[in-house]
C-alpha positions in Angstrom: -90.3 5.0 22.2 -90.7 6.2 25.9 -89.8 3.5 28.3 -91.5 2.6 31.0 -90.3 1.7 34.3 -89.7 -1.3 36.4 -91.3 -4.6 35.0 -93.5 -6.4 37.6 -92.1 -9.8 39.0 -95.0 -11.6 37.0 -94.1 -9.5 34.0 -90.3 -10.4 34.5 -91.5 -14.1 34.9 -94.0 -14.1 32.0 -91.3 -13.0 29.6 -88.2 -15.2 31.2 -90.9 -18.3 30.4 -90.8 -17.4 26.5 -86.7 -17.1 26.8 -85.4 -20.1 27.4 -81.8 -20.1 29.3 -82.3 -16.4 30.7 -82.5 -16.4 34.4 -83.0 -14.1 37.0 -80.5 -12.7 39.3 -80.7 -10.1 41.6 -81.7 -6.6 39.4 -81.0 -8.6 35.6 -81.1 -10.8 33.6 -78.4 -13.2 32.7 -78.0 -15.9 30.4 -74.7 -18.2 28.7 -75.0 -18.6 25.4 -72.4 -21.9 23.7 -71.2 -21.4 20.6 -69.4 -22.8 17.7 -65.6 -21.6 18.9 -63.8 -18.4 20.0 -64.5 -17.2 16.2 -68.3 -18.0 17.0 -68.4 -16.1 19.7 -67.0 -12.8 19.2 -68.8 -12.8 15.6 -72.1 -12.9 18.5 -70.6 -10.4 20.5 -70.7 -8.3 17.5 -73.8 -9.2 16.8 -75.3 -8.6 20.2 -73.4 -5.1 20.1 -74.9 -4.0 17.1 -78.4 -4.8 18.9 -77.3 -3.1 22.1 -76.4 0.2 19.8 -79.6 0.4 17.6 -81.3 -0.2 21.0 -79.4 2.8 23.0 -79.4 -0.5 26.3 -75.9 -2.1 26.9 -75.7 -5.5 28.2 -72.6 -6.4 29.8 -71.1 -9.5 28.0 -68.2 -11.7 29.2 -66.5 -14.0 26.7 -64.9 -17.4 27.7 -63.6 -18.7 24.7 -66.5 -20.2 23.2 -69.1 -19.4 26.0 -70.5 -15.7 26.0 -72.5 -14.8 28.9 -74.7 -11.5 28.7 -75.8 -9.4 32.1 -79.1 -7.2 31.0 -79.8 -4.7 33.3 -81.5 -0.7 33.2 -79.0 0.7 35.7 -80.8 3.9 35.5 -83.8 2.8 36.8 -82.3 0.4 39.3 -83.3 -2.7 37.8 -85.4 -4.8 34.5 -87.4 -3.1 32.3 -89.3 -4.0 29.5 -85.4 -2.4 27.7 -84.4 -5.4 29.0 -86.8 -7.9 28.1 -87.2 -6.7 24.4 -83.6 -6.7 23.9 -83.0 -10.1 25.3 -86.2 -11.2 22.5 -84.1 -9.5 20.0 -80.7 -11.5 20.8 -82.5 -14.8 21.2 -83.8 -14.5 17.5 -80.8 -13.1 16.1 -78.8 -16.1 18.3 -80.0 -19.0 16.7 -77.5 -18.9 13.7 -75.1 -19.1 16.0 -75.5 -21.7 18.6 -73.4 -24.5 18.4 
């Protein structure tokens, strides 16, 4: 699927409002997610990696125990995309197993 390039500010906004926790900061998208445990987490990580893959985008994540905070940004074009915004839909719904 060709990718278009930067999202709008009301497009950013539009889908932030449907993804409840993901903020905007700066050129991404960033949101904590609170898990079960350390075990919780990683098993997301995982999860979230497998996305990322299938998806060809790769979030940057940061694991605090059981906190695991994921950066979403298309670096190549300088900024959010729709890349983004899908794969932040596609982590929120595979997510809600796993929330503590």
């Amino acid at each position: 699927m060709a990718e278009k390039g930067l999202s709008s500010d009301g497009e950013i906004q539009s889908a932030l409002s449907e993804l409840p926790g993901w903020k905007r900061d700066g050129k991404a998208i960033v949101k904590t997610f609170d898990l079960k445990g350390f075990k919780a987490a990683m098993a997301f990580a995982g999860t979230v990696g497998e996305l990322a893959e299938r998806a060809d985008h790769h979030p940057d994540i940061l694991i605090q125990y059981a906190k695991v905070t994921l950066t979403l940004s298309s670096h190549d074009k300088g900024g959010i995309t729709d890349r983004d915004l899908r794969l932040a839909r596609q982590i929120e719904a595979a997510a809600k197993d796993q929330m503590a």
